[in-house]
C-alpha positions as a printed Julia matrix, in Angstrom:
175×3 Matrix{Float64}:
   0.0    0.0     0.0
   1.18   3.47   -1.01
   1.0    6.05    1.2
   0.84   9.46    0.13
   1.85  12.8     2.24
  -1.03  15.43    2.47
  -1.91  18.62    3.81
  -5.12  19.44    4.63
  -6.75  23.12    5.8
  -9.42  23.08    8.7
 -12.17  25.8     9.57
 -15.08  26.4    11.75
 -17.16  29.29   12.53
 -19.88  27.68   14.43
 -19.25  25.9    17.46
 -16.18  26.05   16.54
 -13.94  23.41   19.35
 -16.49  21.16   19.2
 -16.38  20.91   15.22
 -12.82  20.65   14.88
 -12.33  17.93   17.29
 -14.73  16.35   15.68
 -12.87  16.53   12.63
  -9.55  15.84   13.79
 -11.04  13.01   15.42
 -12.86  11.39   11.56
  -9.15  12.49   10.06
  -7.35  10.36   12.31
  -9.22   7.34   10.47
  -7.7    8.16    7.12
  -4.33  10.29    7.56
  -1.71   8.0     9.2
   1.38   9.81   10.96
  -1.5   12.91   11.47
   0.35  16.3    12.75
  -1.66  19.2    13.79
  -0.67  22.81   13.62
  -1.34  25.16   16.18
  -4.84  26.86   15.92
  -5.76  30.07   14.99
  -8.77  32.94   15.31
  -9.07  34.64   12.32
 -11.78  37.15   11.05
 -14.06  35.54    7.84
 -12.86  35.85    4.34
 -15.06  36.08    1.52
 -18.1   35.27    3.91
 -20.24  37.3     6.29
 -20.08  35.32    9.41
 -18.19  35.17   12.92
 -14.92  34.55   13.38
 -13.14  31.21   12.49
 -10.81  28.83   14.21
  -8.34  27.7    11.47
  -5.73  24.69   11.25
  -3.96  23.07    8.99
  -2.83  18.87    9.17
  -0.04  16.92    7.61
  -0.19  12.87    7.21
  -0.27  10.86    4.8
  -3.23   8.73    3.17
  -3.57   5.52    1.2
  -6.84   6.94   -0.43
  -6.79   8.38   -4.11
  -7.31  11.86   -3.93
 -10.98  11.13   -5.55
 -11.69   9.12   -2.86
  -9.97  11.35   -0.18
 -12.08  14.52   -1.59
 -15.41  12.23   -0.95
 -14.96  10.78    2.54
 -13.85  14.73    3.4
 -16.88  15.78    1.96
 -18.62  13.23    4.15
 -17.02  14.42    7.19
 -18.1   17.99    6.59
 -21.75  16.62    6.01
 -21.49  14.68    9.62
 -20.71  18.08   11.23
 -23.9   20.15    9.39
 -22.36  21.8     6.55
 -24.59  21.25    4.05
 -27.73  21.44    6.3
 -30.42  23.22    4.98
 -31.11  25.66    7.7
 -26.86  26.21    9.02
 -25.82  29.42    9.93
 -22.24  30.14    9.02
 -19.12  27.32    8.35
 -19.66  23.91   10.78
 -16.98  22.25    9.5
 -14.66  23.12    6.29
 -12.19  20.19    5.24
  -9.77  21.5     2.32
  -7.03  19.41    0.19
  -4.33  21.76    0.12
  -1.59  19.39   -1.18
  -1.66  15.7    -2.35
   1.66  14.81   -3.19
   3.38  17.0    -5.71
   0.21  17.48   -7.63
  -0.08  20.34   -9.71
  -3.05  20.92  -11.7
  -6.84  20.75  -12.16
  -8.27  17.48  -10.77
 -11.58  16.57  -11.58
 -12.54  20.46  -10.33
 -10.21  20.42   -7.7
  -7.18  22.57   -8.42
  -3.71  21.59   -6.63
  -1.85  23.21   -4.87
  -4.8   24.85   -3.07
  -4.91  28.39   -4.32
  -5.75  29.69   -0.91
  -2.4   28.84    0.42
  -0.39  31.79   -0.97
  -3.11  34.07   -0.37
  -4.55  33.57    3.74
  -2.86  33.74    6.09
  -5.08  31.19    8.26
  -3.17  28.77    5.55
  -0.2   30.27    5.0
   0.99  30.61    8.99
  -0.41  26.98   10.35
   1.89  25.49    7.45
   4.89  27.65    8.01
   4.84  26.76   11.42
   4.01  22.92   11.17
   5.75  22.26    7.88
   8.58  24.64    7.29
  10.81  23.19    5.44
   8.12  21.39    2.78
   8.23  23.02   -0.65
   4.98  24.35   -1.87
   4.21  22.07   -4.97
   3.61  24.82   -7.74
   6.18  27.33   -6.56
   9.01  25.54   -5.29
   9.72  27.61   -2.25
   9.44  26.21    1.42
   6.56  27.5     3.53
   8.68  29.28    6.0
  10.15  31.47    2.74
   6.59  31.72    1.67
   5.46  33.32    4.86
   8.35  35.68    5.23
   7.75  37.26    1.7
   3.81  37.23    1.96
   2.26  40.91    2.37
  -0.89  39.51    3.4
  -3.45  41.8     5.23
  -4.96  39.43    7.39
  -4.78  39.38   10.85
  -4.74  36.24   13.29
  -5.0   35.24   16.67
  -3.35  32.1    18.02
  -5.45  30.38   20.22
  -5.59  27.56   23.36
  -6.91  24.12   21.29
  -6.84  20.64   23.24
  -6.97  17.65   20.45
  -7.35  14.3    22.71
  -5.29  15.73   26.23
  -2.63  17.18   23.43
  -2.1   21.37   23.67
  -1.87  22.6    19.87
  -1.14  25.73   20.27
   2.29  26.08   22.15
   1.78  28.22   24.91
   4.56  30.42   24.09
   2.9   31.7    21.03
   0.1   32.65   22.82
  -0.48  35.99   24.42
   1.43  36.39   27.76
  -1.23  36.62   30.86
């Protein structure tokens, strides 16, 4: 069995510990080796809603990346986000990388264009995976966040993930 590495993007606006645990928690049934980043508050993006909590994961996954798109899909579904009456984001699962993987898949376009321009993307993978290349640019996240000159602001946060502290404390805000 092949195993390929992944990053994935996480986001909730509603409920918003109790989704992503819940997320993290269907994940670690598919991503093998899973690593969390630490968790951030960021204002919405392209939405009118409340503020988010984003991560992002690495692992890697036996699943085709048709197959890994579907079961995230189902995931997000488990946690309300394509209820009918929802108000705001539940639960948002996003493929940012499969592999090296450049291109448009079946409607999903690789590397996840979002990555070079939020910084609830950009600064979870700088920090978790410094040193991986971005597929289409060929620059290591840590470079990628130095140059970026993006306007967002964020918030690191206290996030427990089964008795495990995400967020380090010392990039939280001192007492």
């Amino acid at each position: 069995m092949s195993l390929t590495p992944i990053l994935l993007g996480l986001g909730s606006n509603i409920e918003r510990e109790a989704h992503l645990r819940a997320g993290l928690d269907a994940l670690a049934e598919i991503v093998t080796e899973m690593r969390c980043s630490p968790v951030f508050e960021s204002l919405a993006v392209g939405i009118k809603s409340g503020p988010f909590f984003n991560l992002v994961i690495a692992g890697y996954t036996a699943l085709p990346l048709t197959e890994l798109d579907r079961r995230l899909k189902f995931i997000e579904a488990d946690n309300g986000r394509y209820a009918p009456d929802r108000k705001g984001l539940p639960l948002d699962i996003d493929v940012l990388t499969y592999g090296e993987l450049v291109g448009n898949f079946d409607g999903l376009i690789l590397p996840r264009v979002e990555i070079l321009k939020n910084a609830f993307v950009l600064r979870p993978l700088a920090l978790l995976v410094p040193e991986v290349e971005h597929p289409g640019v060929g620059r290591r996240f840590a470079e990628l966040w130095q140059a970026a000159r993006i306007e967002q602001q964020l918030w690191p946060v206290p996030f427990q993930w089964r008795g495990v502290e995400l967020t380090p404390p010392d990039l939280l805000p001192s007492p």
